[in-house]
N, C-alpha and C positions, 0 to 999 in steps of 0.2 A: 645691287640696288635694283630695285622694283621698276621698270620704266610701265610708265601709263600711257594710253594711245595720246597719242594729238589730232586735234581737228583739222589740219591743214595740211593730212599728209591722207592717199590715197591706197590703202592696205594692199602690200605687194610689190607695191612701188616707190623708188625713192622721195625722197625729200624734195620740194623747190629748190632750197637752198643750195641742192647737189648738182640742179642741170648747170653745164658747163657752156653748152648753145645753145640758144635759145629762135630755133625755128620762125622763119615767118615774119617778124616782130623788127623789122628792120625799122621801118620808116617812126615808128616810136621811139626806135633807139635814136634815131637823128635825130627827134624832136626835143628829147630829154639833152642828149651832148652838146645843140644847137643852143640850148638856153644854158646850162654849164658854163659853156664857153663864152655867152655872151659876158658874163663878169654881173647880172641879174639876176642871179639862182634864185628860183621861188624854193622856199622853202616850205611848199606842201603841194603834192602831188595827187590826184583824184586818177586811179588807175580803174576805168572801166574794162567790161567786154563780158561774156558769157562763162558762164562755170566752166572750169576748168584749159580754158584759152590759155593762161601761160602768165596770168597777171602776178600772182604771187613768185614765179621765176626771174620774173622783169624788175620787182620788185629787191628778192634778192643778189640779182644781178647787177643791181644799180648799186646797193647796199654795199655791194663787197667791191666797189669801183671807189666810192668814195673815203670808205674806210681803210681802205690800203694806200689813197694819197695817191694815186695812178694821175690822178690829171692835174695835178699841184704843179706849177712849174718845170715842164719835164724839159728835156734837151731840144728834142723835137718840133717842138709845137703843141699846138692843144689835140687831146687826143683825138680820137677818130671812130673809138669804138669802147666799150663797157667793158673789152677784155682786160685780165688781170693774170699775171704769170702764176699756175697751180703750187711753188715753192713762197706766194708771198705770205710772210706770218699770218696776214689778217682773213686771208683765206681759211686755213684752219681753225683758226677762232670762230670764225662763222660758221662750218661745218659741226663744231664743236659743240656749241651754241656757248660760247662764255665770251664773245667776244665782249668789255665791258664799254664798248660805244654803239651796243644793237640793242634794244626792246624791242619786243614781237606782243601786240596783244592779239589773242583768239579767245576762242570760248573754251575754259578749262574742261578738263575732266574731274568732277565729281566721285572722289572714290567711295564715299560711303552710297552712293544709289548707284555708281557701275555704268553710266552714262555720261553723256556732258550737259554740261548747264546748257539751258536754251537762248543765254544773250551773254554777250560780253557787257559784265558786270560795271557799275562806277567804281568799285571799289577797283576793277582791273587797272580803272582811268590812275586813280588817285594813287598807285601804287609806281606811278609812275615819275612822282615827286621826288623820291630816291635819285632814280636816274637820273635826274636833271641838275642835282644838286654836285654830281661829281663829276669835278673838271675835267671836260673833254684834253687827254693825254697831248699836247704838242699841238694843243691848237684844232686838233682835229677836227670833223666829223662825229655829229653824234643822227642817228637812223632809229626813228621809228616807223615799224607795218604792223599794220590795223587791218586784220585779215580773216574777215571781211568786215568791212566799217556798218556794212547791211544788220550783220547780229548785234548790234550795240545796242541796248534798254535808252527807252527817254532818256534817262538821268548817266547815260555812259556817255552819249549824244552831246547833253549841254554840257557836260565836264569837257571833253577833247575840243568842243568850239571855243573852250574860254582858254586855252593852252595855244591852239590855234591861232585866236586874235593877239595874244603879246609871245610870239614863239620865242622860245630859248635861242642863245645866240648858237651859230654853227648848227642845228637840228635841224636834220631834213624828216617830214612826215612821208609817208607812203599809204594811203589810201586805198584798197583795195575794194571793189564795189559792184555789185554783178547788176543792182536795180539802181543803177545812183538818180532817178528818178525820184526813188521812197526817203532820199534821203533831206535831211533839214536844209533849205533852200542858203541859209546862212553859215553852213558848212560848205556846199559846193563853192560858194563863194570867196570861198579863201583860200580854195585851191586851183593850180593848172590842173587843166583835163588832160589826161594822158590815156585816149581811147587806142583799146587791143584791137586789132580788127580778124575775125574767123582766117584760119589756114584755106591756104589752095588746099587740090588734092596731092600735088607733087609733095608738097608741106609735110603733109598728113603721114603722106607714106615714108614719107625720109622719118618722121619720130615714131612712127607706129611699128617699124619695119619689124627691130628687133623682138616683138609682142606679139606677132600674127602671121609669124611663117607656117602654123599648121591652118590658115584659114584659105580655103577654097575662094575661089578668084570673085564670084559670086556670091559669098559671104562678105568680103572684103566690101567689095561696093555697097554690098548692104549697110554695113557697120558706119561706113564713109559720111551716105549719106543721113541718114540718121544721126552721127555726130555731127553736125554741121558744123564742119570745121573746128573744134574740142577736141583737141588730144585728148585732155583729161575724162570727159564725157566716153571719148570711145574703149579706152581701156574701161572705165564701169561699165559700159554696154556689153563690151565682151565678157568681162568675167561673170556678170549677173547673168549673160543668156540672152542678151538683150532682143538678137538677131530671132532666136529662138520665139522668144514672148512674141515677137514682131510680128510673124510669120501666124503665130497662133492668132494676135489679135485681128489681122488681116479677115482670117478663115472666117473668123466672126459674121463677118459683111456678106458672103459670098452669094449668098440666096434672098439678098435683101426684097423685100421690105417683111421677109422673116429673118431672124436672127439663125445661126447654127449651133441650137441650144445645147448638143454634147461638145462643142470647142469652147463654147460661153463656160457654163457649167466648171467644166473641165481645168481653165483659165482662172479661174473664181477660189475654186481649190485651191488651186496652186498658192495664188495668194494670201488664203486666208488660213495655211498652216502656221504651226508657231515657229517654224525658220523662213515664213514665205515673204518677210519682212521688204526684203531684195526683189521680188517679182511685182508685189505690190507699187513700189515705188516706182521701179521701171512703165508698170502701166497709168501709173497718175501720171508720168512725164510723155509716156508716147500717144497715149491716147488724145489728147489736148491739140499734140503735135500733130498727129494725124487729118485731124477735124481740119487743122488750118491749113495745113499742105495740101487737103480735100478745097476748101475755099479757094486758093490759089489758084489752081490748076484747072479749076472752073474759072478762072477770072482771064486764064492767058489760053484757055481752049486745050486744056490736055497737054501742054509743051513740053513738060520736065519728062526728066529719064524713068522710068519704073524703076523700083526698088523693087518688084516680085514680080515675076510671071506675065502674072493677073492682074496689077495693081488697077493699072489705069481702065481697065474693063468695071472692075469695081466701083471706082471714080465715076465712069459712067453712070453706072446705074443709080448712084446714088443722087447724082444731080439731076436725072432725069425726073426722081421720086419729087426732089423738092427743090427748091431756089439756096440762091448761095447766103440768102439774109437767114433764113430756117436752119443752117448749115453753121450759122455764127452764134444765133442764139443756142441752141446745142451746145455747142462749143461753153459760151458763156456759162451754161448751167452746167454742165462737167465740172468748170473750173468754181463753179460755190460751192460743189457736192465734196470735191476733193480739199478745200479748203475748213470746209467744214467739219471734216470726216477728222483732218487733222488738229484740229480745236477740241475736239471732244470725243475726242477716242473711238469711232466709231467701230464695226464689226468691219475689219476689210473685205471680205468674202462680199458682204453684201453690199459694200461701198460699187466693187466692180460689177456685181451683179445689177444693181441699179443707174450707172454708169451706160451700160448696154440695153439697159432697160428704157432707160429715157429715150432710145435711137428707135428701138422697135415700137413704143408710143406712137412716137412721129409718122409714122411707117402707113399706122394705122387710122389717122386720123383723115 
């Protein structure tokens, strides 16, 4: 049988479903068994925190706590922790995916266009009627993740609030939501906040370890910080080059308030071939990132650590050029150029090119 990608799994890398511990994410866990235990279970969960944080592990980690009846009247007491013995049935169901007390909605794949849709459909919502009509086995738990509740259309939005407002009995929702900001003020509403908060570096390197034993001690910190705190973020970083791109967009700056038009150029390229998909995107995300990391560190006088060399010599000069409100609007227009560019398809090559072009403008004025 054909298997088609999913959107909720990071190419290379396993499954959420499959992490076993879950890094970092303590005080969430108490937050989630502390209401459990209270005998007040909300049944719907609004899991924030930043791509790739570990929301959808937490998620399925909770998922496979409740579906295996672990804190159901145990000998003990009430439990203590979301662990679950790797021989209990419901655990391989979930691994499986057939457990029939789990729904997962994400944004499918499309096999006739070879892509995935760009929202989590109503029709995902309403397919979820099934589910709900078949009696949860022995009482049990029934789990849905909504993953991420961010790609839901309008009309997927008002369907899951009106399931929401009269939930099935025994159904716990799971919420996943990287902006829950954008989200319908009457959806937050119905649910407990369950914020991830970013990894230490101890964190980082305990999940990362296995992934980047060939990285130089100085790539590493690179990678660190630039993930802030994101496992998930730092494994994309590293496989795309991220470190790489980095160090290129850096060069950029070096001779400001002229640009270094064969690194520019060079970088533009890169982007704008037809596998440059991966570079592109890395620089719509660090570029943004930069600007504002630039902002900061004019704001607390150069404090944080260098990511390169040079960084903070760069920083320098660039605040010297202009004030940190010049430094924000930049920033500002970056992010309409990049958001636009994504609206209507624009030529990437020349998205980054104009991108760096708006900076030596400024330069000049």
């Amino acid at each position: 049988m054909t298997e088609f990608p999913v959107s909720d799994k990071l190419e290379n890398y396993s499954h959420p479903k499959e992490t076993e511990n879950l890094q970092g994410q303590g005080a969430a866990e108490k937050l989630f068994l502390d209401n459990f235990n209270s005998g007040r279970f909300h049944h719907a969960w609004l899991i924030t925190g930043a791509k790739g944080i570990g929301k959808a592990s937490f998620a399925y980690r909770a998922a496979k706590f409740l579906l295996s009846g672990e804190g159901e009247g145990g000998l003990f007491g009430p439990p203590e922790s979301l662990d679950v013995p790797a021989d209990t049935p419901a655990i391989s169901q979930v691994l499986a995916g057939s457990h029939p007390g789990l729904a997962v909605l994400n944004r499918h794949y499309d096999q006739k266009g070879k892509k995935f849709y760009s929202a989590i459909r109503v029709d995902d919502v309403r397919a979820l009627s099934g589910f709900f009509r078949l009696t949860a086995a022995d009482g049990s738990w029934r789990v849905v993740i909504i993953d991420p509740v961010d790609d839901m259309n309008n009309n997927a939005a008002n369907a899951i609030l009106k399931i929401l407002e009269e939930p099935p009995e025994r159904t716990v929702f799971f919420l996943l939501s990287h902006t829950p900001a954008g989200l319908l003020p009457t959806i937050r509403s119905r649910c407990r906040l369950l914020p991830l908060i970013p990894l230490s570096e101890a964190d980082m390197r305990t999940v990362l370890g296995p992934h980047t034993e060939t990285l130089s001690e100085a790539e590493m910190n690179m990678l660190l910080t630039l993930a802030d705190g994101s496992p998930g973020k730092a494994l994309q970083l590293m496989d795309a080059g991220g470190t790489a791109v980095f160090s290129n967009l850096l060069a950029i700056f070096t001779s400001y308030p002229r640009l270094n038009a064969e690194k520019l150029h060079a970088l533009a390229d890169q982007a704008g071939k037809k596998d440059g998909e991966g570079v592109y995107a890395l620089i719509c995300e660090l570029y943004p990132w930069w600007l504002s990391r630039l902002v900061r560190n004019i704001s607390t006088d150069f404090g944080a650590s260098e990511i390169a060399d040079n960084e903070i010599d760069i920083m320098k000069r660039l605040a010297d050029a202009h004030s940190p409100d010049a430094w924000v609007d930049l920033w500002e227009k970056g992010n309409r150029l990049i958001e636009k560019a994504a609206s209507v398809n624009l030529d990437r090559k020349q998205v980054v090119l104009n991108l760096f072009l708006n900076v030596e403008r400024m330069g000049k004025r």
